[in-house]
C-alpha positions in Angstrom: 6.0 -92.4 32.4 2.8 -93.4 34.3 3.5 -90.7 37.1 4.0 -88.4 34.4 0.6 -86.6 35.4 -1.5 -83.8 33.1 -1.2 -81.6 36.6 1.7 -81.7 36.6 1.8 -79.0 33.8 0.7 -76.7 36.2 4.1 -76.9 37.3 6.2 -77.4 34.6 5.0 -74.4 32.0 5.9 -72.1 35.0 9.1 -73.5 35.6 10.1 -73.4 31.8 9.3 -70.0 31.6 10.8 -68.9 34.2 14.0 -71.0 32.8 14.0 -69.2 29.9 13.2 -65.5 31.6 16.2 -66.6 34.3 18.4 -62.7 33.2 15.0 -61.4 34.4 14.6 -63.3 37.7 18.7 -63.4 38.9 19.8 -60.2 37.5 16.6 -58.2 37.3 17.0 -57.8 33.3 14.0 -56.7 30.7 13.0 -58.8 28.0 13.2 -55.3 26.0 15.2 -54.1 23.3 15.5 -50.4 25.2 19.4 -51.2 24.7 18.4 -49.9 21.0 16.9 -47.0 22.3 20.0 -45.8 24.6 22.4 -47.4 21.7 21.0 -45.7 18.8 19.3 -42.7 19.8 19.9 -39.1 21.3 19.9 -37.6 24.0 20.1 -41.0 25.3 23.6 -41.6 23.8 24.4 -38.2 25.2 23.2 -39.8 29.0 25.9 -42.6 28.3 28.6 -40.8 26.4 30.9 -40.8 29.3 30.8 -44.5 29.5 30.5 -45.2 25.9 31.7 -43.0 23.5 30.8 -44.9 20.9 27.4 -45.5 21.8 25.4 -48.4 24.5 26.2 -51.8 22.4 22.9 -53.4 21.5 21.8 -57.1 21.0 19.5 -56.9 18.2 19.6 -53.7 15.8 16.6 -55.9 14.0 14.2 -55.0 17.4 13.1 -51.4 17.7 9.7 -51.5 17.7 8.5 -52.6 20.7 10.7 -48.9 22.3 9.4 -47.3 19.3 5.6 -48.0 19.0 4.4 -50.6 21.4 5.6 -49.5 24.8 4.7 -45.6 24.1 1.5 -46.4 23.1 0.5 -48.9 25.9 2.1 -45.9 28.3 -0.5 -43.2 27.1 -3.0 -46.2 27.6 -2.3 -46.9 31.1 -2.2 -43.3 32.2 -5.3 -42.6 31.0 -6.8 -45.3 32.9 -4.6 -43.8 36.0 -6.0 -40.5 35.6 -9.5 -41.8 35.5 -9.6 -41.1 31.8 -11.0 -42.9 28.6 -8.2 -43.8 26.4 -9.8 -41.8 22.9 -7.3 -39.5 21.9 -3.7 -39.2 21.6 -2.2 -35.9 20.7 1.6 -36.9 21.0 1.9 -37.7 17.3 0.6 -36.8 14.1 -1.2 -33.3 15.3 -3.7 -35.9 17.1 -4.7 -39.5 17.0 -8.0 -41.8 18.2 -5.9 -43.6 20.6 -9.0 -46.1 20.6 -8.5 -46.7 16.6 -5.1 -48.1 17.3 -5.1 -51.5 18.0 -1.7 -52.2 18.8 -2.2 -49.8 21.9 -4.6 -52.1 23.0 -6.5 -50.1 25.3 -9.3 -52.3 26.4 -6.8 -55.4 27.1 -7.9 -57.2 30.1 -4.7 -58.1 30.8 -3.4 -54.1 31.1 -4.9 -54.8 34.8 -1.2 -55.2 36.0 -0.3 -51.9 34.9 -2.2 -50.6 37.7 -0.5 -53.1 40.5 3.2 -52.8 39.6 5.4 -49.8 37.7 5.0 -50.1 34.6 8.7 -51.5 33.3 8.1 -54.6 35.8 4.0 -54.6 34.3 5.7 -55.0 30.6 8.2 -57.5 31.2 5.2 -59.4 33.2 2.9 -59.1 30.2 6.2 -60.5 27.5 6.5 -63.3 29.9 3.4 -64.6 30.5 2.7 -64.8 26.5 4.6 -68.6 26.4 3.3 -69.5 29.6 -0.6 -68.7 28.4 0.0 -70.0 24.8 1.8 -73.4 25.8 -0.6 -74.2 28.4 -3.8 -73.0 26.3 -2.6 -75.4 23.7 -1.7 -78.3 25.7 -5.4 -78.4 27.0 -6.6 -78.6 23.8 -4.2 -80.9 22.5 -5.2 -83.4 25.9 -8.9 -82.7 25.2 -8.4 -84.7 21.6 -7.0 -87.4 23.6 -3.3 -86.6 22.6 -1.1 -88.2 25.6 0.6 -85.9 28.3 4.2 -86.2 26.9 3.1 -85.6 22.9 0.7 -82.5 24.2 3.5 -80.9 26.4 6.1 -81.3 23.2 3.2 -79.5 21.1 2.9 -77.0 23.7 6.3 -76.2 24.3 7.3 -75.9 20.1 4.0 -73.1 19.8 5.2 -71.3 23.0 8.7 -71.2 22.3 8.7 -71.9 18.5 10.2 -69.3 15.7 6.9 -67.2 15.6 6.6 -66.9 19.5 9.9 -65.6 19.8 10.6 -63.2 16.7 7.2 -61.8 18.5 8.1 -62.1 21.8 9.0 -58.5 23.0 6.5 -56.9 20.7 3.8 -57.7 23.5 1.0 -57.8 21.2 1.6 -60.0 18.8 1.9 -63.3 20.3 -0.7 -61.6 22.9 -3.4 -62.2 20.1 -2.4 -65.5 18.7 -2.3 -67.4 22.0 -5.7 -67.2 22.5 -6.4 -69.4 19.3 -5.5 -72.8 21.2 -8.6 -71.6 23.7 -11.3 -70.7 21.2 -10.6 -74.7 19.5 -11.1 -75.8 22.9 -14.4 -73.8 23.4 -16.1 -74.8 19.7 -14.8 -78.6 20.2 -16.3 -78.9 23.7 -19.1 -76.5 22.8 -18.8 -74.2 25.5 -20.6 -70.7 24.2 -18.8 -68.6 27.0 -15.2 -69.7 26.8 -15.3 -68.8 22.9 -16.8 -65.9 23.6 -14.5 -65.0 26.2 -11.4 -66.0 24.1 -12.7 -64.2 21.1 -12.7 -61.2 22.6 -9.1 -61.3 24.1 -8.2 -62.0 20.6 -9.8 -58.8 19.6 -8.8 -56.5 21.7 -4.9 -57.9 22.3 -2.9 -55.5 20.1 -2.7 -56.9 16.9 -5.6 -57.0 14.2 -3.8 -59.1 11.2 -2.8 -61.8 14.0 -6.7 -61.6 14.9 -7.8 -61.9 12.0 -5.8 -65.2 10.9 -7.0 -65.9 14.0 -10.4 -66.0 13.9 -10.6 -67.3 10.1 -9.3 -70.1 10.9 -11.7 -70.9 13.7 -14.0 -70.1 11.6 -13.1 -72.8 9.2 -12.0 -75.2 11.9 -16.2 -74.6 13.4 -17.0 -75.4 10.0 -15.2 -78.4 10.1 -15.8 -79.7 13.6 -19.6 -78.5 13.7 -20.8 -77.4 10.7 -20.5 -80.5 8.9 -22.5 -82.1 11.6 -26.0 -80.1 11.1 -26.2 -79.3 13.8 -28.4 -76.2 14.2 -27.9 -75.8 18.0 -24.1 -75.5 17.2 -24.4 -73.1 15.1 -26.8 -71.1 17.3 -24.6 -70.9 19.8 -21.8 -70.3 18.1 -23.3 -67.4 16.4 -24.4 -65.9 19.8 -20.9 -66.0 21.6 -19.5 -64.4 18.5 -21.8 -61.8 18.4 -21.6 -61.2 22.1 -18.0 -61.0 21.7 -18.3 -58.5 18.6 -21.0 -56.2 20.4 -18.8 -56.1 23.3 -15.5 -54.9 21.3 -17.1 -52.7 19.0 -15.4 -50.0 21.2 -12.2 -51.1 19.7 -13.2 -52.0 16.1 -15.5 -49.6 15.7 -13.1 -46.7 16.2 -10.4 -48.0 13.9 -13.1 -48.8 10.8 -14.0 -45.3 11.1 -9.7 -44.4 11.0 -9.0 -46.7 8.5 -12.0 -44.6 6.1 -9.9 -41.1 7.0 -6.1 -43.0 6.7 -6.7 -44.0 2.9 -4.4 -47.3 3.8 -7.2 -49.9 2.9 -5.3 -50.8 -0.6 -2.3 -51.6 -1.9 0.5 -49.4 -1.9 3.6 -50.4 -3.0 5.1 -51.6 -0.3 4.3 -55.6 -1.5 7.0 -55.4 -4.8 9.6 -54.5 -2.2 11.7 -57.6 -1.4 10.9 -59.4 1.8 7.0 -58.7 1.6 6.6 -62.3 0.6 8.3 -65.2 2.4 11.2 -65.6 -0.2 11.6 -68.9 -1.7 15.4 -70.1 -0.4 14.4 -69.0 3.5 12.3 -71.7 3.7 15.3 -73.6 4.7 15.1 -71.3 8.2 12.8 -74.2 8.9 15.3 -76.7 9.4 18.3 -74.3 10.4 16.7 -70.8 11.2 20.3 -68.8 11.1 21.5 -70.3 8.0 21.6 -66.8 6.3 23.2 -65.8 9.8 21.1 -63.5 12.4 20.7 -60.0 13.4 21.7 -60.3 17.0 25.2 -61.3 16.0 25.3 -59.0 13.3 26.1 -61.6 10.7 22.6 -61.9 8.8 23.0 -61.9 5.0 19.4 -63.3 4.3 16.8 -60.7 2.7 14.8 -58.3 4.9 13.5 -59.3 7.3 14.9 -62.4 9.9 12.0 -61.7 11.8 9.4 -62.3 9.7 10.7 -65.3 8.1 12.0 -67.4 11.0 9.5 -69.9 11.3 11.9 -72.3 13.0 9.8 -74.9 15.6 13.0 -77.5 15.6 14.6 -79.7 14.2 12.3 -82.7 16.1 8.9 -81.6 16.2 9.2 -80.7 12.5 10.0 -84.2 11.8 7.1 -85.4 13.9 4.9 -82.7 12.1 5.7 -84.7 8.7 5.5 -87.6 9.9 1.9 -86.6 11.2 0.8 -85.5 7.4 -0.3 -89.0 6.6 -2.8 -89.2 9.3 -6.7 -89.1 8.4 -9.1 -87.1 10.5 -8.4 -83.7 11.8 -4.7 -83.3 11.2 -5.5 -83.1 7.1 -7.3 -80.1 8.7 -3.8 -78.6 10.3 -2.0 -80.1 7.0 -4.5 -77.9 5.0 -3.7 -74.7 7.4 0.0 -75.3 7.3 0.0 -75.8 3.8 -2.4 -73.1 2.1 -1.0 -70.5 4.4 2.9 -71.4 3.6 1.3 -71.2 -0.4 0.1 -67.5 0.3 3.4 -66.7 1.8 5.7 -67.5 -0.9 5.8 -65.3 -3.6 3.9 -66.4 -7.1 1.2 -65.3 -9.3 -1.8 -66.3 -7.4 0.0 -64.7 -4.1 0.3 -61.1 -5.5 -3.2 -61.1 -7.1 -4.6 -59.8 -4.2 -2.6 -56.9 -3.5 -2.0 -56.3 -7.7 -6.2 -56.0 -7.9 -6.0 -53.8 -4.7 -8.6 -55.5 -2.7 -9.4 -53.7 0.8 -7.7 -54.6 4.1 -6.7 -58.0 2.4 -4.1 -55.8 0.3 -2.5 -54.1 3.4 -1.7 -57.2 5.1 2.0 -58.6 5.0 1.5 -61.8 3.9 5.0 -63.3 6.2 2.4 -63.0 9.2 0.7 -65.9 8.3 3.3 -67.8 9.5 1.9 -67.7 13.0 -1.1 -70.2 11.3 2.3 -72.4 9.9 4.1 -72.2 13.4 0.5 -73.0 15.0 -0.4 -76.0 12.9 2.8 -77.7 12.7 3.1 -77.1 17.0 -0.3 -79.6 16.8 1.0 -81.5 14.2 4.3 -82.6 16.3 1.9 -83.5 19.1 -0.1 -85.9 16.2 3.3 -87.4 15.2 4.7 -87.7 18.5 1.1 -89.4 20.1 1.7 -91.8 17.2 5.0 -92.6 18.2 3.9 -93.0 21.8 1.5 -95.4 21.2 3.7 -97.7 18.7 2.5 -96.4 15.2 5.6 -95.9 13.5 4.4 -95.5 10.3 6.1 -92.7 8.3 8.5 -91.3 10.8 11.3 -92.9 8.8 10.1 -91.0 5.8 10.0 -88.0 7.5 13.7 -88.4 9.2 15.0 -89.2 5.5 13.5 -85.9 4.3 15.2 -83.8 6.9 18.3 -85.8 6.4 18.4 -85.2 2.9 17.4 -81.6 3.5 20.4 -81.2 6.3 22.8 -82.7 4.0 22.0 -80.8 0.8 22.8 -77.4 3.0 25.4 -78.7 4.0 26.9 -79.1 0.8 25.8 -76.0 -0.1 27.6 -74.0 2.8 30.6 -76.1 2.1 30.3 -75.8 -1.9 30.1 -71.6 -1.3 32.5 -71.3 1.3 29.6 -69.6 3.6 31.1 -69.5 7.2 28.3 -68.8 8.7 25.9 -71.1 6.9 28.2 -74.0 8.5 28.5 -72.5 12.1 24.7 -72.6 11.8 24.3 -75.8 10.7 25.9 -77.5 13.6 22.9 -77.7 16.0 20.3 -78.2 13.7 22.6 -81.6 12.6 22.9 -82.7 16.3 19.2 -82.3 16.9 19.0 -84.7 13.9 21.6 -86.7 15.5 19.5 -86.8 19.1 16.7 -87.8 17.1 18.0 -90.3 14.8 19.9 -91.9 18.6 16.7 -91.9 20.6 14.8 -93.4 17.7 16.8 -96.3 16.9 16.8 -98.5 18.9 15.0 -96.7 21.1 16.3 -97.0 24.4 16.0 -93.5 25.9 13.1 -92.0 27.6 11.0 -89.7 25.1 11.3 -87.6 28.5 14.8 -87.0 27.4 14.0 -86.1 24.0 11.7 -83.5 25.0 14.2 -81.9 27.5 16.5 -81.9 24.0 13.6 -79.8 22.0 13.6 -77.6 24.6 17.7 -76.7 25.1 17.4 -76.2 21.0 13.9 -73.7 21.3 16.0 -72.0 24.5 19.2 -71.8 22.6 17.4 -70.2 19.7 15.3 -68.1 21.5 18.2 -66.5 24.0 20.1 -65.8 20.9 17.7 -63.7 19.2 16.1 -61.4 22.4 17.7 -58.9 24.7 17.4 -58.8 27.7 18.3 -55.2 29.2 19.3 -53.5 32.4 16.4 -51.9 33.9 18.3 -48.5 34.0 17.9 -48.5 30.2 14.4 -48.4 30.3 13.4 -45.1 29.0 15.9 -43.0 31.1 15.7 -39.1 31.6 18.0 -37.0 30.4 18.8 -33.3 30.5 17.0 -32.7 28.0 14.2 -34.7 28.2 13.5 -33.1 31.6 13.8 -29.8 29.9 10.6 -30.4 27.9 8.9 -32.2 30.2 9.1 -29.3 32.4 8.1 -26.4 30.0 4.5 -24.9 30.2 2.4 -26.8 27.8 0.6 -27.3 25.0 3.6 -27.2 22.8 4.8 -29.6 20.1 8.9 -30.4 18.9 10.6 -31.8 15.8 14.2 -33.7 15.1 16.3 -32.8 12.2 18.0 -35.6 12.6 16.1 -39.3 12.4 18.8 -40.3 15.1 17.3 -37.8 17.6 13.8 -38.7 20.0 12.6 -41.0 17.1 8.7 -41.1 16.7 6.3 -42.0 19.5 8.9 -42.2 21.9 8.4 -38.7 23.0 4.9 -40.2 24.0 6.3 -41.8 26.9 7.6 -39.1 28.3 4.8 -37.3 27.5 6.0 -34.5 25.1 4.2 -34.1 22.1 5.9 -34.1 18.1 4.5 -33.3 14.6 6.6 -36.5 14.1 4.9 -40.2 13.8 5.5 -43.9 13.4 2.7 -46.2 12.6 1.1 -48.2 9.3 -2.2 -46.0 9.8 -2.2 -42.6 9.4 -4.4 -39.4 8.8 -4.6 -39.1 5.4 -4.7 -35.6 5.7 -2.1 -35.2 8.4 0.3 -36.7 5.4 -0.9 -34.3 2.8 -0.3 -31.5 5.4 3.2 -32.7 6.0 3.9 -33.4 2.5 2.9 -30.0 1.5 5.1 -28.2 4.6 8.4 -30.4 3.1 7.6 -29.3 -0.8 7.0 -26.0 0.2 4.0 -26.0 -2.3 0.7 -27.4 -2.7 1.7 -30.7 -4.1 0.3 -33.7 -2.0 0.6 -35.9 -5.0 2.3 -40.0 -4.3 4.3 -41.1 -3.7 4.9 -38.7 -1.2 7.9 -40.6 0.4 6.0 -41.3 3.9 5.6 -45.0 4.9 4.9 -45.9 8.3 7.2 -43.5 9.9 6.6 -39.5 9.2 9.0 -36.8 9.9 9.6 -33.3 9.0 13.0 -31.4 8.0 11.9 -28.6 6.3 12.1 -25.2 8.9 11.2 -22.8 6.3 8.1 -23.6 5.5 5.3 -21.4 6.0 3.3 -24.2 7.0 5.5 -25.0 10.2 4.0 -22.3 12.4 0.9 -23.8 12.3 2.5 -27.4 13.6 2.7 -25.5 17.0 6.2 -26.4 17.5 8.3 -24.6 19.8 11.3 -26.7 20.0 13.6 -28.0 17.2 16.0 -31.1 18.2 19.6 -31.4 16.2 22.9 -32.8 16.4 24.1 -30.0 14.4 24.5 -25.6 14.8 21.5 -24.8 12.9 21.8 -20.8 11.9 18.1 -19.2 11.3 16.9 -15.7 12.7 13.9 -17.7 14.5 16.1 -20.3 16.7 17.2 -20.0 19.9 19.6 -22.2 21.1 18.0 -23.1 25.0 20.5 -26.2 25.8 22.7 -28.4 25.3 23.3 -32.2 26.1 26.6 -34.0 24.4 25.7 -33.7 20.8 21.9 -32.8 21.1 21.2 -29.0 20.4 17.5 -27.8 21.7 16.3 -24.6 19.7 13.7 -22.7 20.5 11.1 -21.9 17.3 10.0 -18.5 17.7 7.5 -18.6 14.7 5.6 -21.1 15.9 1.8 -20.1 16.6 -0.3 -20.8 19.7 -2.5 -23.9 20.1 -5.1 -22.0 20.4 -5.9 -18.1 18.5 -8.1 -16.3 16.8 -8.0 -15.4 13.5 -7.5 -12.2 12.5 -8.2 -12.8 8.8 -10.6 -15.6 7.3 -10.6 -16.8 3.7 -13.1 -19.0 2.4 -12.6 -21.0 -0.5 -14.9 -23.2 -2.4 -13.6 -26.9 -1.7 -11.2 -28.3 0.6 -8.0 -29.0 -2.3 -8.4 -25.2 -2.0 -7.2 -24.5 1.5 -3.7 -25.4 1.2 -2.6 -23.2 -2.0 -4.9 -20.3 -0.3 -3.2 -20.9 3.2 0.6 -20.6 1.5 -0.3 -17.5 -0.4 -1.8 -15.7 3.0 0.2 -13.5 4.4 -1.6 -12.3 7.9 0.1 -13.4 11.2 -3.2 -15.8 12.3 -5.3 -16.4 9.4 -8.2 -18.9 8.8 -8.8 -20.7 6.1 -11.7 -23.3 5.8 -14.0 -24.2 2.8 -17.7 -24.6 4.2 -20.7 -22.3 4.0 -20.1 -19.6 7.2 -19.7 -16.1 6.1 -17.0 -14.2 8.1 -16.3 -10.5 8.4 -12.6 -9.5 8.5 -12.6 -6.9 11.0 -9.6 -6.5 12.5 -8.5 -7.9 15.8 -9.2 -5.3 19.4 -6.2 -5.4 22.1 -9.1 -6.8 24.8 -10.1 -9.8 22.5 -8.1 -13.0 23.2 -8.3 -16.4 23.5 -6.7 -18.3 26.6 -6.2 -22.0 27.6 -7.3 -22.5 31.2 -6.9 -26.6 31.3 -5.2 -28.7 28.6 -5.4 -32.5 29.1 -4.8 -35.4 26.1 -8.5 -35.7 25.5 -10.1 -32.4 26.6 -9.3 -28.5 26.6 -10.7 -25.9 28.9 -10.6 -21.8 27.1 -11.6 -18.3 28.1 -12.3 -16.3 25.0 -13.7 -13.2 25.0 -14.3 -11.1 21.4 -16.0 -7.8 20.4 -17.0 -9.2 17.2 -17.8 -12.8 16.1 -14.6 -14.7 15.3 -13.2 -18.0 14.1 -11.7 -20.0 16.9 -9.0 -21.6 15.8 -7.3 -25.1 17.5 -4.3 -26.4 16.0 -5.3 -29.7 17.0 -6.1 -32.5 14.1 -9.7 -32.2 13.3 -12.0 -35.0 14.1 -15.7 -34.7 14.2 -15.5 -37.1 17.5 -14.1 -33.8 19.0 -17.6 -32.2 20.7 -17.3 -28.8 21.5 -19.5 -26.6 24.0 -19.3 -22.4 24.4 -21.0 -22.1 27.7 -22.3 -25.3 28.2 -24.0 -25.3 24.5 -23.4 -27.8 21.9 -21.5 -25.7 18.6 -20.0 -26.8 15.7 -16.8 -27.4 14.4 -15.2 -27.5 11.3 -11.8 -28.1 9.4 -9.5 -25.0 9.0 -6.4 -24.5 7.6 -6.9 -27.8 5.9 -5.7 -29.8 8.8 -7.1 -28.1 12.0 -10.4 -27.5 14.5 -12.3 -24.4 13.7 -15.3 -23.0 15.8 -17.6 -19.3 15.2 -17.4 -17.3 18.7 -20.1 -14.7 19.4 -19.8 -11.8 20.9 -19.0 -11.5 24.5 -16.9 -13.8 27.1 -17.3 -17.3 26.9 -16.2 -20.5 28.0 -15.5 -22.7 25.8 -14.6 -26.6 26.2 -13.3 -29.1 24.0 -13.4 -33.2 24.6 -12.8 -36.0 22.4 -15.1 -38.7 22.7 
């Protein structure tokens, strides 16, 4: 044990990781669920068809969201570095987006550095892998800086890197991107080191996730409080104060963006999402902390628990949850970790005090999933194993008998229960979590075998647990082209499509490829993109909730008179679809590809305006007008209808995400309309002159054109 040195950590977090990422390493595998993407969705089924008729088969159905949202958006963030480009704006979804706003694209991420030394599926799977490695050895320095001894820290370390949280996270990329970072600001405020917190704080920020950052930085908060504040010290405070603010000042180009979104998304209250089941951490899945696949798990398609396995899995095994209670009796600062553990588990289960928030409707606090705060549980049980296990170490063994009873009695009660019930799967489940108990009960009495060993057993059960639940994928899955991807990839652009079928391109994804949709997926959006949308499904003027949209937006509807104005030129389907305006253009396996012929140009001029008096007025007004380009805006220009000249037109020169380039030339003055999403951030010049713009057709950019030829330019800022 003596030549059991704290360098050698060094070497052993790399080694473990690269243990547990050993498909990536020997067969060149992704930790990525793109299996889901070429198993569920077309035209990558169609790609794969020959092979597997029935589809790719997929690990985990429960992980689409990294191929769905994370990966797309971090794409659209790293080419925009590439091109030499701000990342502001995405127009691949929802009719336009701040890419900025969106935290979980995380465009000002430090770490997105080794997008621009490596392709970008090897930059991803770097960026997944490194999260365990970061998080176990940030926490292991701070557990060794309160004097917690090398074997006790690495056992902590190892049960937050590789604990239930970590790895129901784990291919997200963001998620446990933020939370590691929490180990490092602790470290900074205990040894009062101004530039590591502020430096920490701000990876936090800007990491991808802001309900991780924000547990995140409360609880440093409080723990400052605890560890300084009490202390009166003003200088503490002072500096404390000043790394935070450096840190704030510095990502306001992050924040500051996505305040400004949240005000035009609406989502700052409650909806109703927190009545639906599995918003709350239900009460009988809190036995997932002593065997996590006791209601079964998703990647062996056996999971009869409520929705959703990942975010109640909170599973840090079987032995460093017994040290953790054995560690609650402790004085000093593990109450502190007690009092974490505890009032977050409180606010996670589902009771009175729980749902006042989001019953009263209280901003930002009432949008928040309340399961998340498990990553504060995961966190301060991970420190309390290390408490329990120093204690050990040193001869204390006060209370770890207690403890052992506890999860004895626990193991035994489910297993009566699975037994009782005749629940298979409940007793396939149960057998590791009762030899882990078995290891422990061994090892502790009498106590002949290394604690070296035991920690080699907390890490098969983490490793067992954790290969079970994430794919790991043949690179040629990731994100493919296919026939028909390359189709639209290669038509002239701006242009926009849309699925009929949810099993077709699903939202975001497109972005990757970069081919824009009216489709999205994501828990902020436009409030008016979603009354637009809602009003083009109705058919009618009726934006009133619910409006059926949550999280993911899609529309089915192709005779609406509100289409057109989507710009879409292709329609996707797995089925003949018989209107006078389609154009069947190809064909890949099941996957049809229609041209829209009504759809209208990004760009045109209108050839008759209608002003109403407030904006609820331009949707029934735009549905009743009948001209081929109309404009209809509420504001205070006055418009002559005069009707549109053969010479006057309006012409894209250069379209780019964030910027457009026109030619328009017009005998009379005319409204300029762009059916891109209005945002006042978009600045627009007519020969190099600052002019206004304005919403039209409820949705859209509108600008007044004098007279003559101009140019006229168009960038998001």
């Amino acid at each position: 044990m003596k030549h059991f040195r704290s360098r050698g950590i060094l070497v052993l977090f790399p080694l473990l990781v690269a243990i547990f990422f050993y498909q990536t390493i020997f067969y060149q595998k992704l930790p990525v669920p793109s299996d889901t993407l070429v198993g569920l969705y077309h035209p990558w089924r169609d790609l794969y068809a020959p092979q597997y008729p029935r589809g790719i088969p997929f690990k985990n159905f429960l992980i689409t969201d990294p191929v769905r949202q994370q990966i797309p958006w971090r794409k659209i963030v790293i080419e925009s570095w590439k091109d030499g480009r701000w990342p502001t704006w995405n127009p691949y979804t929802f009719a336009g987006v701040p890419l900025d706003a969106n935290i979980q694209a995380a465009p000002y991420y430090p770490l997105n550095a080794i997008f621009l030394l490596m392709d970008f599926s090897s930059a991803w799977t770097l960026l997944v892998a490194i999260q365990p490695l970061l998080a176990g050895i940030f926490l292991y320095l701070y557990l060794r800086s309160l004097k917690i001894s090398v074997v006790a820290s690495c056992l902590g370390a190892i049960t937050w890197g590789f604990g239930g949280f970590a790895t129901a996270w784990l291919t997200w990329g963001t998620i446990m991107q933020t939370a590691l970072w929490l180990p490092l600001i602790l470290l900074a405020i205990d040894s009062r080191r101004p530039a590591l917190m502020g430096f920490a704080v701000l990876m936090t920020i800007v990491a991808g996730h802001m309900q991780i950052a924000l547990y995140v930085l409360l609880l440093s908060t409080i723990y400052f409080l605890w560890r300084r504040g009490l202390s009166r010290n003003k200088a503490s405070v002072r500096w404390a104060m000043l790394a935070l603010g450096i840190a704030l000042l510095i990502t306001a180009m992050q924040w500051g963006p996505l305040l400004r979104f949240l005000l035009e998304s609406g989502r700052v209250s409650a909806t109703d999402s927190w009545k639906v089941l599995g918003w709350f951490l239900p009460w009988q899945h809190l036995v997932q902390f002593i065997a996590p696949d006791f209601f079964g798990n998703p990647a062996t398609l056996n999971y009869w628990g409520e929705w959703n396995y990942g975010e109640f899995v909170g599973y840090v095994g079987v032995i460093p949850l017994i040290l953790a209670i054995s560690a609650l009796s402790l004085t000093g600062l593990p109450r502190f970790f007690v009092a974490a553990a505890g009032i977050s588990l409180f606010f996670m289960l589902p009771h009175p005090l729980s749902r006042l928030p989001f019953q009263l409707h209280i901003p930002i606090v009432s949008v928040l999933q309340p399961t998340r705060l498990m990553v504060l549980v995961d966190f301060s049980l991970a420190v309390l194993a290390a408490f329990g296990a120093d204690r050990i170490l040193k001869g204390d063994n006060r209370s770890i008998r207690k403890a052992a009873i506890f999860i004895g009695i626990g193991i035994t009660a489910l297993w009566i229960i699975s037994l009782v019930g005749d629940l298979d799967v409940s007793k396939r489940n149960l057998i590791i979590p009762t030899v882990m108990f078995v290891a422990f009960v061994v090892w502790r009495y009498p106590r002949k075998v290394p604690f070296v060993i035991l920690l080699a057993v907390v890490v098969f059960d983490l490793f067992r647990f954790g290969w079970k639940f994430t794919p790991f994928t043949p690179k040629e899955y990731f994100f493919p082209v296919t026939k028909v991807i390359s189709f639209l990839q290669h038509q002239s652009k701006p242009f926009r499509v849309m699925s009929l079928d949810d099993r077709i391109l699903p939202p975001n994804v497109s972005a990757y490829y970069g081919i824009e949709t009216i489709e999205g997926y994501d828990p902020i959006a436009p409030k008016n993109y979603e009354d637009f949308l809602v009003a083009s499904e109705r058919g009618k003027a009726d934006v009133s909730q619910p409006t059926g949209f949550n999280r993911i937006y899609t529309a089915k509807n192709l005779d609406s008179s509100l289409l057109p104005y989507f710009n879409v030129r292709y329609v996707l389907s797995l089925t003949d679809v018989k209107r006078p305006f389609l154009r069947e253009v190809i064909r890949e396996g099941e996957t049809r590809v229609y041209e829209y012929t009504r759809s209208l140009p990004r760009v045109y001029l209108a050839d008759k305006t209608t002003k109403v008096q407030k904006q609820e007025d331009v949707l029934p007004a735009l549905l009743n007008e009948s001209s081929s380009f109309p404009g209809v805006y509420a504001g205070q220009a006055d418009l002559l209808d005069v009707p549109i000249l053969s010479e006057e037109q309006a012409s894209l020169i250069t379209y780019k995400p964030n910027e457009m380039r026109l030619r328009v030339r017009v005998m009379s003055e005319r409204l300029l309309v762009v059916l891109n999403r209005f945002d006042p951030r978009w600045k627009a010049l007519i020969d190099g002159e600052r002019t206004a713009i304005f919403p039209v057709n409820y949705l859209f950019t509108g600008l007044i054109v004098s007279p003559g030829t101009h140019d006229v330019s168009l960038r998001y800022r």
